[in-house]
PDB file of N, CA, C and O in Angstrom, chain B, residues numbered from 101:
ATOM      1  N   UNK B 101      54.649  31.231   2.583  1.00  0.00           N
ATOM      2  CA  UNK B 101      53.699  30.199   2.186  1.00  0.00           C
ATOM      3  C   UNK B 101      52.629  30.827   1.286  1.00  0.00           C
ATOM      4  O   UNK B 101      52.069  31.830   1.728  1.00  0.00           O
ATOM      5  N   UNK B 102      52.251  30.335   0.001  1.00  0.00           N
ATOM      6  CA  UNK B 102      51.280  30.517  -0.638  1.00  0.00           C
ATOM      7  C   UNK B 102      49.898  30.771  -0.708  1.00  0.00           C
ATOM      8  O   UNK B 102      49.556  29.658  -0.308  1.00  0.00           O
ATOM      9  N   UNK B 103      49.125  31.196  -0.847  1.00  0.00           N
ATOM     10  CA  UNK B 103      47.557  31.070  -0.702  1.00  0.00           C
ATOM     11  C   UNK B 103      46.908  29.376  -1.170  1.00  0.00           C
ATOM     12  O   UNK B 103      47.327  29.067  -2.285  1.00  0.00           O
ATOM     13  N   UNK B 104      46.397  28.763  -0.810  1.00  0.00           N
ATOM     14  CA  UNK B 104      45.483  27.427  -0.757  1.00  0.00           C
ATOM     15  C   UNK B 104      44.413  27.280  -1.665  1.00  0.00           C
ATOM     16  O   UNK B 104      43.459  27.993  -1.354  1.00  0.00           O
ATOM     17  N   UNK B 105      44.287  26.781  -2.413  1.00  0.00           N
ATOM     18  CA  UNK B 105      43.211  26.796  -3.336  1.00  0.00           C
ATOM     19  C   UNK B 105      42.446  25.181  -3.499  1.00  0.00           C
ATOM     20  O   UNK B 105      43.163  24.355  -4.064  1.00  0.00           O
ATOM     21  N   UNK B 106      41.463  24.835  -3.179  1.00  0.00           N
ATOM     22  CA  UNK B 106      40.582  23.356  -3.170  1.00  0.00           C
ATOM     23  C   UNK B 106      39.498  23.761  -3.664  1.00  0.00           C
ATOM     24  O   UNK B 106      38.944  24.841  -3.458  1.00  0.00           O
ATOM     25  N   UNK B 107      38.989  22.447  -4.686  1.00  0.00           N
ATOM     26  CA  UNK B 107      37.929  22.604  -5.484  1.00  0.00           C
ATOM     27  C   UNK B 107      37.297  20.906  -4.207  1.00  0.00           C
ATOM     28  O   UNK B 107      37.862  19.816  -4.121  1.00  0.00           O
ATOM     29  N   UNK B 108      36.326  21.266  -3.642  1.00  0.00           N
ATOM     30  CA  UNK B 108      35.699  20.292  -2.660  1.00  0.00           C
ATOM     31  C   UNK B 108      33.998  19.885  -3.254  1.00  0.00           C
ATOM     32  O   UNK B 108      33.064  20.682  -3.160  1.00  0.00           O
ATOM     33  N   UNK B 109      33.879  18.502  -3.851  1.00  0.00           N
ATOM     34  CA  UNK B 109      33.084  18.016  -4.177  1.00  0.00           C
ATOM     35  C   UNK B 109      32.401  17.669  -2.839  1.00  0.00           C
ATOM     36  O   UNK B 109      32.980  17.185  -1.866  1.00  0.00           O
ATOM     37  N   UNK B 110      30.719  18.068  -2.943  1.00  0.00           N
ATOM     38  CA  UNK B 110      30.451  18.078  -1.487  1.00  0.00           C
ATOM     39  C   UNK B 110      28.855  17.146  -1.797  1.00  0.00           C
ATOM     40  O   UNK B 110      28.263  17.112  -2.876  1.00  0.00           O
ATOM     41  N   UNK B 111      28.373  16.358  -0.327  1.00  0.00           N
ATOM     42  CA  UNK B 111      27.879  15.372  -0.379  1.00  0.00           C
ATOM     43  C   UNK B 111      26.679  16.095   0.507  1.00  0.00           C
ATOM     44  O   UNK B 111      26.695  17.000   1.341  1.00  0.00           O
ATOM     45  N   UNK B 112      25.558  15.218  -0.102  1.00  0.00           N
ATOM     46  CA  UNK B 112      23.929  15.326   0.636  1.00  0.00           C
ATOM     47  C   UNK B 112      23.790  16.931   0.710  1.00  0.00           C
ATOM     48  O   UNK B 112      23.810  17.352   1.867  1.00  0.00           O
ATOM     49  N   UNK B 113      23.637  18.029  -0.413  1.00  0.00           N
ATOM     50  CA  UNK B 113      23.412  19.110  -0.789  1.00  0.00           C
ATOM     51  C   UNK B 113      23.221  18.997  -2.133  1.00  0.00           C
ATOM     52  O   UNK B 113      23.533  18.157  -2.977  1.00  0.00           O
ATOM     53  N   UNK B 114      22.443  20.384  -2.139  1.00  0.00           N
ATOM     54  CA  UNK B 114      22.196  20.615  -3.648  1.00  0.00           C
ATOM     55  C   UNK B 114      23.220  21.363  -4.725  1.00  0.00           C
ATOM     56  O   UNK B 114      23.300  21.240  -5.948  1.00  0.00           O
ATOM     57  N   UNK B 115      23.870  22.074  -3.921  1.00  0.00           N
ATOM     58  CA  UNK B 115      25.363  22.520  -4.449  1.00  0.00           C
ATOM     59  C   UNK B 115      26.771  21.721  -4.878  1.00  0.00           C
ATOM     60  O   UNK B 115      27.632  21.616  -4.005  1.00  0.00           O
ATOM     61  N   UNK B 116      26.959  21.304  -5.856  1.00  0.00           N
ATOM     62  CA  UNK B 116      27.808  20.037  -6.228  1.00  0.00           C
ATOM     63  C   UNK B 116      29.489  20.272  -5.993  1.00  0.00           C
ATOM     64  O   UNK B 116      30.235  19.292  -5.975  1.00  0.00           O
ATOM     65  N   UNK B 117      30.130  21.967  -5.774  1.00  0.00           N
ATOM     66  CA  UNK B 117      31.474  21.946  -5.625  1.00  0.00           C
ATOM     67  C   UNK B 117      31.406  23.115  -4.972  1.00  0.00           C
ATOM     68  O   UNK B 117      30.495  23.934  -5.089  1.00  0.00           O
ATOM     69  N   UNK B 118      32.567  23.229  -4.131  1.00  0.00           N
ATOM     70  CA  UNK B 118      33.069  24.311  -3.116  1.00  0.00           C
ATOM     71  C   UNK B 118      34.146  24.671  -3.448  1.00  0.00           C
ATOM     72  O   UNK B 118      34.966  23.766  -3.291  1.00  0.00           O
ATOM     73  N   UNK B 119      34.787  26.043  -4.047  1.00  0.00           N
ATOM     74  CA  UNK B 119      36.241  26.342  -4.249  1.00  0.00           C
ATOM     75  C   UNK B 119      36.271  26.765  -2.969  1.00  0.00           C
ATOM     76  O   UNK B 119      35.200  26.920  -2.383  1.00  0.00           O
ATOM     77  N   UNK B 120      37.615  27.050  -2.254  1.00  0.00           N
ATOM     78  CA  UNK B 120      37.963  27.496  -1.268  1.00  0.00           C
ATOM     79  C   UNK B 120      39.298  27.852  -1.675  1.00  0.00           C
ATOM     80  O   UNK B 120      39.927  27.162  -2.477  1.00  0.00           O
ATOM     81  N   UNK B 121      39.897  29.238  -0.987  1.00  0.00           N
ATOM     82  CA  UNK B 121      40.668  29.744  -1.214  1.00  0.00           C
ATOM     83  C   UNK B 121      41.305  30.260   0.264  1.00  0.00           C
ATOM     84  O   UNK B 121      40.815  31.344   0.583  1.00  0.00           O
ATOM     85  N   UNK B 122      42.200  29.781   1.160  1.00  0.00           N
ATOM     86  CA  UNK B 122      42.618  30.428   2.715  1.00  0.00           C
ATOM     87  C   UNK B 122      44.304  30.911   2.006  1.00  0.00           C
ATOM     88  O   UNK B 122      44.909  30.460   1.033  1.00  0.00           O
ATOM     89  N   UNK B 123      44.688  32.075   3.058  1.00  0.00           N
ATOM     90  CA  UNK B 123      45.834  32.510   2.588  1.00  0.00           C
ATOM     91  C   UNK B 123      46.780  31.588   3.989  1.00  0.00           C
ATOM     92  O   UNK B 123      46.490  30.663   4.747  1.00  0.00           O
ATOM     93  N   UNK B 124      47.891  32.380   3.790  1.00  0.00           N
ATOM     94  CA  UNK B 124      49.004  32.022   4.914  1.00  0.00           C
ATOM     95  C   UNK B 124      48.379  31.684   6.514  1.00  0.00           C
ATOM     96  O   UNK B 124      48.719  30.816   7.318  1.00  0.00           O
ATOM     97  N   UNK B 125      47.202  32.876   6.611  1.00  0.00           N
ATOM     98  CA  UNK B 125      46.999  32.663   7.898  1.00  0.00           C
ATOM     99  C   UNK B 125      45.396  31.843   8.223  1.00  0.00           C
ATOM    100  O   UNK B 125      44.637  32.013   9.177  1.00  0.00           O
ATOM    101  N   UNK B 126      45.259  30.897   6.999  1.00  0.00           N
ATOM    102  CA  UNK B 126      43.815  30.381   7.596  1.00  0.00           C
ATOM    103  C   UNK B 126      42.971  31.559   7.449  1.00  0.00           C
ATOM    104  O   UNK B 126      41.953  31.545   8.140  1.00  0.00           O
ATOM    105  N   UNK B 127      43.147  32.491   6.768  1.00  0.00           N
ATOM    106  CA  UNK B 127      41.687  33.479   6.583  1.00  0.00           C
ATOM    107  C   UNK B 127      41.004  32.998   5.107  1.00  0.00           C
ATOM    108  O   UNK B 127      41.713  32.429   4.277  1.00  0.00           O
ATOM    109  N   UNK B 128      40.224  33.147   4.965  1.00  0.00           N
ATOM    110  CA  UNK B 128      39.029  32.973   3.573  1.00  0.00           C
ATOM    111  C   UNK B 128      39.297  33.864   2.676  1.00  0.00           C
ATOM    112  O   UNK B 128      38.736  34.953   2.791  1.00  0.00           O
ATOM    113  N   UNK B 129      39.945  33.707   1.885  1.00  0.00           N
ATOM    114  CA  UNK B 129      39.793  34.682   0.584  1.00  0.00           C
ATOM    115  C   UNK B 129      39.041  34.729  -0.342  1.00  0.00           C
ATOM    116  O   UNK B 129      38.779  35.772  -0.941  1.00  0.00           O
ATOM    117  N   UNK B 130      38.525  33.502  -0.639  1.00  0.00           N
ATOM    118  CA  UNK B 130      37.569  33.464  -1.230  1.00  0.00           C
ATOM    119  C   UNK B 130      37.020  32.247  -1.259  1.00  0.00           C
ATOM    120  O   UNK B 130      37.677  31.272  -0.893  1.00  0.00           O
ATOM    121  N   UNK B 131      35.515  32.111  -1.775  1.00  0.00           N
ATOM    122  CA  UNK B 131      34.459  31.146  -1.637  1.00  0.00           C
ATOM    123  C   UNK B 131      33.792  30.925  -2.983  1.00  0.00           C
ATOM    124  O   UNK B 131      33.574  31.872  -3.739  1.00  0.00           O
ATOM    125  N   UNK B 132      33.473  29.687  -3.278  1.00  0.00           N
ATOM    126  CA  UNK B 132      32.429  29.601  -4.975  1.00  0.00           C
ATOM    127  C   UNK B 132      32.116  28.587  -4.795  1.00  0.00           C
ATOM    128  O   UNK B 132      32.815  27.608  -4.536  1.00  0.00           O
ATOM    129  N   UNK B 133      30.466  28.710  -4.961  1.00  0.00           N
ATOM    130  CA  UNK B 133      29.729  27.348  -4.960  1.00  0.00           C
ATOM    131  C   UNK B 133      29.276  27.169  -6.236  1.00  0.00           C
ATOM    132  O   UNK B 133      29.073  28.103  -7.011  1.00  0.00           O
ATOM    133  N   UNK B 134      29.112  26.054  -6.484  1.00  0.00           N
ATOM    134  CA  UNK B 134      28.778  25.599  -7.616  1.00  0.00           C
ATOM    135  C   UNK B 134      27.493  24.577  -7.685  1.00  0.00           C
ATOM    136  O   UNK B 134      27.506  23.407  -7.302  1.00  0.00           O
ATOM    137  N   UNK B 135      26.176  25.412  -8.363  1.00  0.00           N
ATOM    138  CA  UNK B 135      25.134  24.877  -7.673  1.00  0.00           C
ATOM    139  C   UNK B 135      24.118  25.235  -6.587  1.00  0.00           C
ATOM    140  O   UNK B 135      24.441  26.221  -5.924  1.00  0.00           O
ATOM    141  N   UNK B 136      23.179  24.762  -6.321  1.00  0.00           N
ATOM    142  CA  UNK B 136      22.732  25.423  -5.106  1.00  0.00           C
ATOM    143  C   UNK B 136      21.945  26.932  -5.354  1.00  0.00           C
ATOM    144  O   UNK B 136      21.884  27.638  -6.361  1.00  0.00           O
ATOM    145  N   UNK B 137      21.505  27.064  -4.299  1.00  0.00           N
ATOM    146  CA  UNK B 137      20.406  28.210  -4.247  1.00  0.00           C
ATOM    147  C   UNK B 137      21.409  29.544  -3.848  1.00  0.00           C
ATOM    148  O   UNK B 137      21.898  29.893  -2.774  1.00  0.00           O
ATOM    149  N   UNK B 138      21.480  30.110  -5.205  1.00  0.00           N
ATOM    150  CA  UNK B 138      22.618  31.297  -5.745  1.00  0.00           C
ATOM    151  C   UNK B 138      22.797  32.595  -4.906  1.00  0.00           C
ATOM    152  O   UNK B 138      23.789  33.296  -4.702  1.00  0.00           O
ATOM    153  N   UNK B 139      21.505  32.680  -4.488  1.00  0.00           N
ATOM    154  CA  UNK B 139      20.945  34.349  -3.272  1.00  0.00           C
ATOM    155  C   UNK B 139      21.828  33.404  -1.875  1.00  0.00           C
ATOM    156  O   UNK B 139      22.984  33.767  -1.659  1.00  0.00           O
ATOM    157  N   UNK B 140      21.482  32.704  -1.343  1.00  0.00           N
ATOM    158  CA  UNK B 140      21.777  32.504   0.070  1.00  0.00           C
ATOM    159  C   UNK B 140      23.410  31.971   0.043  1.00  0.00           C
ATOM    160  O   UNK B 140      24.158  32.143   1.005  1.00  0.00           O
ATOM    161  N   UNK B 141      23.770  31.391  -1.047  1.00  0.00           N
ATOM    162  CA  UNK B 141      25.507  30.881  -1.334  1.00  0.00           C
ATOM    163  C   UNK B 141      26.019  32.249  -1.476  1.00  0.00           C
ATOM    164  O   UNK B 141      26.979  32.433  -0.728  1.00  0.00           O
ATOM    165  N   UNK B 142      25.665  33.386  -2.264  1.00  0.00           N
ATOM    166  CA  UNK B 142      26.253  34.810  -2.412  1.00  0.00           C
ATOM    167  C   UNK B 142      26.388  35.124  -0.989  1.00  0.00           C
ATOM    168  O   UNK B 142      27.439  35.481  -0.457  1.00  0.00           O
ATOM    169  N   UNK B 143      25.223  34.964  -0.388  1.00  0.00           N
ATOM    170  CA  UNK B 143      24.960  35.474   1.062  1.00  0.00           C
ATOM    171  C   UNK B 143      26.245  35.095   2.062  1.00  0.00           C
ATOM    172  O   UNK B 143      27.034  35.728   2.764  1.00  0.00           O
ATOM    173  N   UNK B 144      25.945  33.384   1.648  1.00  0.00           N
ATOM    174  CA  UNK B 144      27.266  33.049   2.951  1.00  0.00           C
ATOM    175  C   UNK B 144      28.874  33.011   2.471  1.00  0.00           C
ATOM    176  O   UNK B 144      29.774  32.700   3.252  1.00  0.00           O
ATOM    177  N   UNK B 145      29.128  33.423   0.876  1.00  0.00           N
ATOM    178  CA  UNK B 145      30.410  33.975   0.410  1.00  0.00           C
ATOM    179  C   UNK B 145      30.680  35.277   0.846  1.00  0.00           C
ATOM    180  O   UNK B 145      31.883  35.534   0.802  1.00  0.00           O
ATOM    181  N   UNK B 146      29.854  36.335   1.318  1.00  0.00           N
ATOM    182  CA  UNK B 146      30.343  37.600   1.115  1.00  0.00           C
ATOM    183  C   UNK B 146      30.317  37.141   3.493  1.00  0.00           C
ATOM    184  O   UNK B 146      31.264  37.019   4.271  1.00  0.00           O
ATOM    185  N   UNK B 147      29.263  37.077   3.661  1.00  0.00           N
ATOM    186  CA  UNK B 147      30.299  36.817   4.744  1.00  0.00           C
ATOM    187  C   UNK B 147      31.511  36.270   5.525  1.00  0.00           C
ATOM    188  O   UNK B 147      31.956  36.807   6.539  1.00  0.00           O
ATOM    189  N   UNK B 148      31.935  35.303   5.034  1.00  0.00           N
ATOM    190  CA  UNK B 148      32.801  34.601   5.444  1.00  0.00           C
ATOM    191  C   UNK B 148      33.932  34.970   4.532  1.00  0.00           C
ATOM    192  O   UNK B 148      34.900  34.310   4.908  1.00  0.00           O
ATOM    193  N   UNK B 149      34.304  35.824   3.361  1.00  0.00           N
ATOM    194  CA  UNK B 149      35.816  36.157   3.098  1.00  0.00           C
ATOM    195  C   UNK B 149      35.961  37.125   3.891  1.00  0.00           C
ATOM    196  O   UNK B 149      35.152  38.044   4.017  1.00  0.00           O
ATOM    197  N   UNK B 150      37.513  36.942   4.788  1.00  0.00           N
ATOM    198  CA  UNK B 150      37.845  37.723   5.492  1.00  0.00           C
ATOM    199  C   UNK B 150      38.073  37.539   6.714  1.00  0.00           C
ATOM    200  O   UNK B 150      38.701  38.253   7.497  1.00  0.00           O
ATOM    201  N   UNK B 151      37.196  35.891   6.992  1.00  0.00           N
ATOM    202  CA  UNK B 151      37.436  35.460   8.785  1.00  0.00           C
ATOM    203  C   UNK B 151      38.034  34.518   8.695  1.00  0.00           C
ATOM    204  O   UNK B 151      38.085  33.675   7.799  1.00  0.00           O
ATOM    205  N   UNK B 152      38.654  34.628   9.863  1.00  0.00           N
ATOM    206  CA  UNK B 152      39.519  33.185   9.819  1.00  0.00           C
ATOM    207  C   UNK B 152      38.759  31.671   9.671  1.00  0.00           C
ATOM    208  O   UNK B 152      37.631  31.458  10.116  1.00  0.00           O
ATOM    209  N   UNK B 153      39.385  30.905   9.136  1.00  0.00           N
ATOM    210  CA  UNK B 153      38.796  29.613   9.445  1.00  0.00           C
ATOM    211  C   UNK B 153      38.136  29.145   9.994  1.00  0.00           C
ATOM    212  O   UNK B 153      36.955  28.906   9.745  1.00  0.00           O
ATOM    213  N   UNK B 154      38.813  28.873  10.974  1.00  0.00           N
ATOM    214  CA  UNK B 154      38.229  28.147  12.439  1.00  0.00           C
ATOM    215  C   UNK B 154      36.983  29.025  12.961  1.00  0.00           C
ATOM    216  O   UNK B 154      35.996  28.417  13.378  1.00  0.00           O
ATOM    217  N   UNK B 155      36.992  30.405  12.953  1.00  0.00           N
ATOM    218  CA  UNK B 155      35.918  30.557  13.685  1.00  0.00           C
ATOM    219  C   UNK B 155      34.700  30.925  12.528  1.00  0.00           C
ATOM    220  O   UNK B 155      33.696  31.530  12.905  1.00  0.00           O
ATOM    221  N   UNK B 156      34.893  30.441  10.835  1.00  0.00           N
ATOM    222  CA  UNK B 156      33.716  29.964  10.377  1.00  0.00           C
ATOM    223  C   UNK B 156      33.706  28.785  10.656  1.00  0.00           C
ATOM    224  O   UNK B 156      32.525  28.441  10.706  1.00  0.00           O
ATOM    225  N   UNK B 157      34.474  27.809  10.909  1.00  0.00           N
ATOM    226  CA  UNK B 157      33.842  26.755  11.058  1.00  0.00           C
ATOM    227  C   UNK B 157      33.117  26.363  12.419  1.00  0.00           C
ATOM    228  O   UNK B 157      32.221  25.528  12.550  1.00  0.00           O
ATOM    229  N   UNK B 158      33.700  27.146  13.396  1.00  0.00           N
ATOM    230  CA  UNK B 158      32.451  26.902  14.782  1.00  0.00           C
ATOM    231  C   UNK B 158      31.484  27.502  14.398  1.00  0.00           C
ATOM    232  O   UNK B 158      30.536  27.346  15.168  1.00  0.00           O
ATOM    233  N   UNK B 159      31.249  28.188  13.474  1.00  0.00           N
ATOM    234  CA  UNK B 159      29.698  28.816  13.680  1.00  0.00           C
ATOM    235  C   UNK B 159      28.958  28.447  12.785  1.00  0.00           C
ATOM    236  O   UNK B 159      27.745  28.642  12.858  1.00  0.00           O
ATOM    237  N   UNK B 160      29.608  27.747  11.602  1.00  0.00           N
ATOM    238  CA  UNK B 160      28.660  27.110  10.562  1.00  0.00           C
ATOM    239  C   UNK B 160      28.742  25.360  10.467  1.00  0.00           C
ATOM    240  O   UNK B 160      28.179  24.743   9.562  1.00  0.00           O
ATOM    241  N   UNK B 161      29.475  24.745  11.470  1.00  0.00           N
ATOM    242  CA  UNK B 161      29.447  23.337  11.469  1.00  0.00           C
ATOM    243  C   UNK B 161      28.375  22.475  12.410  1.00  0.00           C
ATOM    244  O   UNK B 161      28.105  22.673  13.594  1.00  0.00           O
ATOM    245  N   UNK B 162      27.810  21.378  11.444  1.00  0.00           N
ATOM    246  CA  UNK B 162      26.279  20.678  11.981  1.00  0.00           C
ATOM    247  C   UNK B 162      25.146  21.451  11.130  1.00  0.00           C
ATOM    248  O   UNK B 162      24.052  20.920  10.936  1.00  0.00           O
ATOM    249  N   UNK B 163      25.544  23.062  10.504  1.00  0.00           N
ATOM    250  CA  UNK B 163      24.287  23.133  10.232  1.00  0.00           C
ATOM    251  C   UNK B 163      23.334  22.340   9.164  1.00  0.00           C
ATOM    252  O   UNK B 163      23.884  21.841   8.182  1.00  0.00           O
ATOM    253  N   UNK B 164      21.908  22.209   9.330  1.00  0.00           N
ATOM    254  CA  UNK B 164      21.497  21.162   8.726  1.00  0.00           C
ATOM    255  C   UNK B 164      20.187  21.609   7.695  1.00  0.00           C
ATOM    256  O   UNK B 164      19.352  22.416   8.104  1.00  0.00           O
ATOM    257  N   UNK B 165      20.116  21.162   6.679  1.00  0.00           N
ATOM    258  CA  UNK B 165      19.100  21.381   5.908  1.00  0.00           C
ATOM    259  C   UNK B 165      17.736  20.800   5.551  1.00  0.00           C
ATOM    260  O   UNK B 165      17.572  19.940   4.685  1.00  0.00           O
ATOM    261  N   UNK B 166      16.847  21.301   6.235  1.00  0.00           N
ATOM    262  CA  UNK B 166      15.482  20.207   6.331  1.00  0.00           C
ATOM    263  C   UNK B 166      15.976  19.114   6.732  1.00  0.00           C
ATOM    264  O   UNK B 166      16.935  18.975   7.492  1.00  0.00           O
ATOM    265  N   UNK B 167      15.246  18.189   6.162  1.00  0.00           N
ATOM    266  CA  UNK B 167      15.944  16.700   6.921  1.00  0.00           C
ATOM    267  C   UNK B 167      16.864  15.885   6.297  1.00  0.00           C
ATOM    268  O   UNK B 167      16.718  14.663   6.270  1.00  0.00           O
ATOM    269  N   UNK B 168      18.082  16.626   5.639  1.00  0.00           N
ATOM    270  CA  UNK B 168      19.260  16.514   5.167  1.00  0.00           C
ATOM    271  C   UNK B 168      20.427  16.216   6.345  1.00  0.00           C
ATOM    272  O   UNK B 168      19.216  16.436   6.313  1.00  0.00           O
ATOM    273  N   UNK B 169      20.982  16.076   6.879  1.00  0.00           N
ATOM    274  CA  UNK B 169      22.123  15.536   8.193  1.00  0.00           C
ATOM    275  C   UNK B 169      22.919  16.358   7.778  1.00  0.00           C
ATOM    276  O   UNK B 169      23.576  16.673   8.771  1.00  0.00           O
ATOM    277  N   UNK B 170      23.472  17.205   6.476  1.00  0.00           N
ATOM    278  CA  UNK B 170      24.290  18.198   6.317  1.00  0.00           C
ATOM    279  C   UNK B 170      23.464  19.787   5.614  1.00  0.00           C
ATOM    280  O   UNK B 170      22.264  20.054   5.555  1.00  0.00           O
ATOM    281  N   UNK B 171      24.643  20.589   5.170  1.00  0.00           N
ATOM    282  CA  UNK B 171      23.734  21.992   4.391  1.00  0.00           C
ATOM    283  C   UNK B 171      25.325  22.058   3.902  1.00  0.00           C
ATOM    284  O   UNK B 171      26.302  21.319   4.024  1.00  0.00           O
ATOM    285  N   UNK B 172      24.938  23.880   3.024  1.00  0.00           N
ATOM    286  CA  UNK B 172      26.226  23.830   2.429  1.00  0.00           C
ATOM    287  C   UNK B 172      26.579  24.676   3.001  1.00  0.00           C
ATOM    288  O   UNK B 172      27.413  25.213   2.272  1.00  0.00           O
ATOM    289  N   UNK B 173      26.478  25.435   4.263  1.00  0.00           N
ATOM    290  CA  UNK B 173      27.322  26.361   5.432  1.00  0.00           C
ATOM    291  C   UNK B 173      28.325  24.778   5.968  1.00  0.00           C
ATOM    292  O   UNK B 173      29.554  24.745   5.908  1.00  0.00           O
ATOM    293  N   UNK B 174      27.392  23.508   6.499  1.00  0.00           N
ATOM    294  CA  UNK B 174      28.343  22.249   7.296  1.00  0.00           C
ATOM    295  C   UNK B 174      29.102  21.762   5.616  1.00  0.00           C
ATOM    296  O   UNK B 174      30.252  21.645   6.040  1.00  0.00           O
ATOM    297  N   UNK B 175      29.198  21.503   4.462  1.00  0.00           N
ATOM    298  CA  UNK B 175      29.703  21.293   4.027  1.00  0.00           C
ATOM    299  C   UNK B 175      30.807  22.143   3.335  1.00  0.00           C
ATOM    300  O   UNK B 175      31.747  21.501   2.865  1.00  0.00           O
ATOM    301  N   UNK B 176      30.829  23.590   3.199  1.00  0.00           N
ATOM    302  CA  UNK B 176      32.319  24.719   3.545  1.00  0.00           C
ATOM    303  C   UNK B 176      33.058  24.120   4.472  1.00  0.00           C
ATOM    304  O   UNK B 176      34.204  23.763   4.202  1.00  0.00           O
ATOM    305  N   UNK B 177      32.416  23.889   5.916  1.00  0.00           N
ATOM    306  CA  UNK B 177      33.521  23.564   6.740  1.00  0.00           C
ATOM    307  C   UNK B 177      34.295  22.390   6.451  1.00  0.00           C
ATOM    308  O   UNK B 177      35.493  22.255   6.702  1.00  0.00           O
ATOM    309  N   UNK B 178      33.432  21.430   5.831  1.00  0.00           N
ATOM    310  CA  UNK B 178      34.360  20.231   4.951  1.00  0.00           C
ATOM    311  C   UNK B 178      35.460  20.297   4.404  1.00  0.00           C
ATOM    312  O   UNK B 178      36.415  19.580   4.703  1.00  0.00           O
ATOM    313  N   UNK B 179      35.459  21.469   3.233  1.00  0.00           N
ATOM    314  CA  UNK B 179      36.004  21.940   2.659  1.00  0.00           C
ATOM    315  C   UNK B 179      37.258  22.550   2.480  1.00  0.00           C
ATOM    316  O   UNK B 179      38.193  22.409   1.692  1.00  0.00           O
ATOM    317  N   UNK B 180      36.778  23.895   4.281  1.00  0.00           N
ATOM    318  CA  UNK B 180      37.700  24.186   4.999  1.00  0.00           C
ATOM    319  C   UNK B 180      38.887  22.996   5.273  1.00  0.00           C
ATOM    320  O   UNK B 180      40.001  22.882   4.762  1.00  0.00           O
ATOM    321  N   UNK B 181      38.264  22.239   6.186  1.00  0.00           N
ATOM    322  CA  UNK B 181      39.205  21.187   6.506  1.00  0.00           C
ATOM    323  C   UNK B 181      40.221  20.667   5.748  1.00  0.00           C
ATOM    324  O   UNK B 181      41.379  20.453   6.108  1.00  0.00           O
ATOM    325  N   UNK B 182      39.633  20.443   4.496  1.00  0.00           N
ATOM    326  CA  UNK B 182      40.428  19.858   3.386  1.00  0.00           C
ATOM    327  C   UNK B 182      41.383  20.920   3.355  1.00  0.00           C
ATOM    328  O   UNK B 182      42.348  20.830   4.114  1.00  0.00           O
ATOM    329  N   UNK B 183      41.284  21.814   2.678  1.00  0.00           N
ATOM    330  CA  UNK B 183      42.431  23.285   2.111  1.00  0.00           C
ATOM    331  C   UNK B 183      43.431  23.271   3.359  1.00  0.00           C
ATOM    332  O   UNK B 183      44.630  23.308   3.085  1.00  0.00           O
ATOM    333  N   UNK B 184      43.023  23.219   4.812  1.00  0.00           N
ATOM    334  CA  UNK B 184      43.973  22.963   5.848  1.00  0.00           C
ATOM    335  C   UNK B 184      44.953  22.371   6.048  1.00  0.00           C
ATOM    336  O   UNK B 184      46.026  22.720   6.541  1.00  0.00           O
ATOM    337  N   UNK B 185      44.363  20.821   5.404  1.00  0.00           N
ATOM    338  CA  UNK B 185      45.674  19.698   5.224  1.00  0.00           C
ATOM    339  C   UNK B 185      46.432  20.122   4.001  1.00  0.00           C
ATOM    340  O   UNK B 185      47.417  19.395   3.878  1.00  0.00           O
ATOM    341  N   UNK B 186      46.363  20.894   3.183  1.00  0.00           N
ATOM    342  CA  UNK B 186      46.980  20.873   1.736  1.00  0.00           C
ATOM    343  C   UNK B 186      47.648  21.701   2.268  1.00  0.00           C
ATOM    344  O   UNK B 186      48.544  22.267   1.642  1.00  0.00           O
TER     345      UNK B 186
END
């Protein structure tokens, strides 16, 4: 099976697209935001290539931005989700 590649247009953030990249086994290969505050998106790309899926998404899903109902750590996991079904 191939590596996964989704370009995820993401909602109620300041960051307007999420590439996501998972290989065969649901790990993160890579991350690109597009948009958004560039220091803390570098920040949460260089952590998360390399872990599996699922357990970025328990640890970064709900998180919320000021009084935004989402952020763009809860909207990756969106993202995630999507590249899953593909």
């Amino acid at each position: 099976m191939a590596n996964r590649r989704i370009t995820y247009t993401t909602r109620g953030t300041c960051s307007q697209l999420i590439e996501v990249e998972l290989d065969e086994n649901d790990v993160i290969r890579d991350v690109v935001f597009i948009g958004g505050c560039n220091g803390n998106l570098q920040g949460i790309r260089q952590l998360v290539v390399g872990m599996k899926a699922e357990d970025v998404k328990q640890r970064l899903d709900g998180i919320r931005c000021g009084y935004k109902s989402t952020s763009c750590p809860d909207q990756l996991c969106r993202a995630i989700e999507q590249a899953q079904k593909n």
